[in-house]
Each structure stands twice: as C-alpha cells, then as structure tokens.
C-alpha positions in Angstrom: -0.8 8.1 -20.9 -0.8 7.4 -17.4 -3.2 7.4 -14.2 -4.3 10.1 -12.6 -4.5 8.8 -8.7 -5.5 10.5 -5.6 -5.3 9.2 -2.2 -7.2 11.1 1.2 -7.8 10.0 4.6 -10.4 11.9 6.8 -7.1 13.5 7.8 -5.2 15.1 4.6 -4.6 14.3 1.3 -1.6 12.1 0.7 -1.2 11.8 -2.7 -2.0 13.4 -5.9 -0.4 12.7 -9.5 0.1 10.8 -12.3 1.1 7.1 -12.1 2.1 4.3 -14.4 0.3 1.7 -12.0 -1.4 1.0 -8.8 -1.5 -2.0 -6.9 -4.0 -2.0 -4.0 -5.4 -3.9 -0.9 -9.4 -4.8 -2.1 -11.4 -7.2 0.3 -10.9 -10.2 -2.3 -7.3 -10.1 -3.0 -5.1 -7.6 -4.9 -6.0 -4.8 -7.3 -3.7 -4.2 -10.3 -4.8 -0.9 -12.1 -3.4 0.0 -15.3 -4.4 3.0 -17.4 -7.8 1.8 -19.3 -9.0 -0.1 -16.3 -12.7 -1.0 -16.4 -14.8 1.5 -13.7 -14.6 -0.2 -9.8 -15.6 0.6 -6.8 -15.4 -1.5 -3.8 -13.9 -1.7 -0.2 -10.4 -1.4 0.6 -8.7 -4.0 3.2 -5.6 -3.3 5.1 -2.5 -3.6 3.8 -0.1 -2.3 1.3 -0.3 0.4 -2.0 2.3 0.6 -4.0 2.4 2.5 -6.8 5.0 2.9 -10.0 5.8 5.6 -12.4 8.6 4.9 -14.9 11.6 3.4 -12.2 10.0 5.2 -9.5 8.1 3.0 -6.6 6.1 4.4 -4.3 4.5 2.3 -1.0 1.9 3.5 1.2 0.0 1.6 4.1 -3.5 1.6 4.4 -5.8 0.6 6.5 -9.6 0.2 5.2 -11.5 2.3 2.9 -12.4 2.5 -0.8 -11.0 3.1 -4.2 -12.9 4.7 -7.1 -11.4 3.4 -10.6 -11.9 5.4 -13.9 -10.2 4.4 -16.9 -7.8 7.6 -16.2 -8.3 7.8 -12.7 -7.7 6.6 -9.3 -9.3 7.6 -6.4 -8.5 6.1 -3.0 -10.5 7.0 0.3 -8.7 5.5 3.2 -10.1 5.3 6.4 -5.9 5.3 7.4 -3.4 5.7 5.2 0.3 6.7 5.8 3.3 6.8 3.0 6.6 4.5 3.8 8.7 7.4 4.6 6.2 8.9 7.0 6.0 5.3 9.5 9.1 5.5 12.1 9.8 2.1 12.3 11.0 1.9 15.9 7.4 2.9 16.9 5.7 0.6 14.9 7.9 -2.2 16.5 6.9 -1.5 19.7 3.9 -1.5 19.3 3.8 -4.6 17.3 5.4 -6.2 20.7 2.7 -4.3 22.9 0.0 -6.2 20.2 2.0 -9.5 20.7 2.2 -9.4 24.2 -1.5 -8.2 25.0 -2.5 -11.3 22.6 -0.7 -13.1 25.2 -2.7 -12.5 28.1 -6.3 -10.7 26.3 -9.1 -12.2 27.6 -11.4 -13.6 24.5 -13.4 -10.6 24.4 -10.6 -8.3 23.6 -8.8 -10.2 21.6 -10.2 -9.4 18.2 -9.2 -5.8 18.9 -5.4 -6.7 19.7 -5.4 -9.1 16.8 -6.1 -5.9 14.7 -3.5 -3.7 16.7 -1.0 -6.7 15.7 -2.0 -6.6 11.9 -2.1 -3.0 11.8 1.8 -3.0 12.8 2.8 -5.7 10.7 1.6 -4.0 7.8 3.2 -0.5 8.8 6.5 -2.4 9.7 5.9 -4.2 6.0 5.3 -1.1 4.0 8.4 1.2 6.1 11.2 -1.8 5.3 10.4 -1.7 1.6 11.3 1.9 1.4 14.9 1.2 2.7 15.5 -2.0 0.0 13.9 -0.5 -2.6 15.2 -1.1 -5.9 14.7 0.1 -9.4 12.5 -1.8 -11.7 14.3 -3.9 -14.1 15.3 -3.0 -17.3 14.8 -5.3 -20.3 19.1 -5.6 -20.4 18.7 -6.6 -16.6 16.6 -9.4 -17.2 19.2 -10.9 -19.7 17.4 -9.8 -22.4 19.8 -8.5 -24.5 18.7 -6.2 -27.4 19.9 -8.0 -30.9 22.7 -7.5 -32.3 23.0 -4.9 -35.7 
C-alpha cells in the first residue's frame, strides 16, 4: 500500500501517483512520509522533493508552499515547483553567476532579494545533477547482506 501524492503549482499540476515515499523541504527541517503518516499540514521551504517507488527516484525542486499529509495521501501546493528533467542546467548556472555576481556589488537593500535568486539556483542546479547520477536503491545483496545459505 503505498501513497497517493499530488503536487501543483499556481501553474500546472506536476505530479500525480502512487509513491512508496516522500521526502520534503518543511520550514523546520526535512519531512519523511511513509504510508500511515500521522495528518500534517504546514509550510513548505525551498529546496528538494524526492520521492521513491520501488527502485525508482524521483526529484523535484521547489520553492515554498505547503503539503497536506493523509495517512494515504500527499498533497503538495508549491508556490514553484519544477521536476529534475524539466531544469536545463546551463540556465540555471548562469543565473547562479548573475546571483553571485549581483551579491558582489548589491547595495544592502537589495541584497536579500539576490541572496534568494542565489539559493533559488543552487537548489535547481542541486535537484537537475541528481537526475544525471542517479542510481538504483540498494538491494539487500548490495549491501553485503547476503541471504543464508539452504
């Protein structure tokens, strides 16, 4: 029995299935949801979701918002939100340069908005590279557990 998770932005919905687990950004640290979880609301900070079903990892970026937890259900309203595959990396490096390089010179009152540009790229630069070195979930013979002998 898994999760059933959704995830919209004011812009489209991104997501919708059935998941194994979700791990999201909350204001106070990490969220891990597994099917059963005790109902949650609360606000959503930036950074990475990454969700699993069986090997299979998904990673998505987001950027504020809230999540809505059920024991069977997931429900994620992101204020921004944008799957791994979707971010073209090349993009989000320049502007993580533009971000460093107007921190540079910003006067104090604009600061705090280039200091979110910056984080906003790191975390779309974070979430794209995972996609290209993902790797499948380890299998109990992986982890040199070996299954006993008959």
């Amino acid at each position: 029995m898994g999760l059933k998770l959704t995830i919209v932005s004011p812009e489209r919905e991104l997501y919708s299935g059935e998941v194994d687990l979700v791990v999201a950004p909350g204001i106070e640290g990490e969220l891990g949801i597994l099917p059963q979880h005790a109902p949650l609301i609360t606000q959503l900070d930036e950074g990475e979701l990454y969700t699993r079903t069986g090997q299979e990892e998904q990673y998505f970026a987001i950027h504020g918002g809230f999540i809505h937890v059920l024991p069977d259900r997931v429900t994620v309203l992101a204020d921004v939100a944008e799957r791994a595959e979707e971010i073209d990396i090349e993009r989000a490096e320049r502007a993580r340069e533009r971000a460093l390089e107007l921190l540079r010179s910003a006067p104090p009152e604009e600061r705090r908005l280039t200091e979110l540009a910056l984080r906003r790229s790191r975390i779309r630069l974070k979430v794209a590279r995972r996609r290209r070195r993902r790797r499948p979930t380890p299998t109990t013979m992986d982890e040199g557990l070996a299954a006993p002998e008959i």
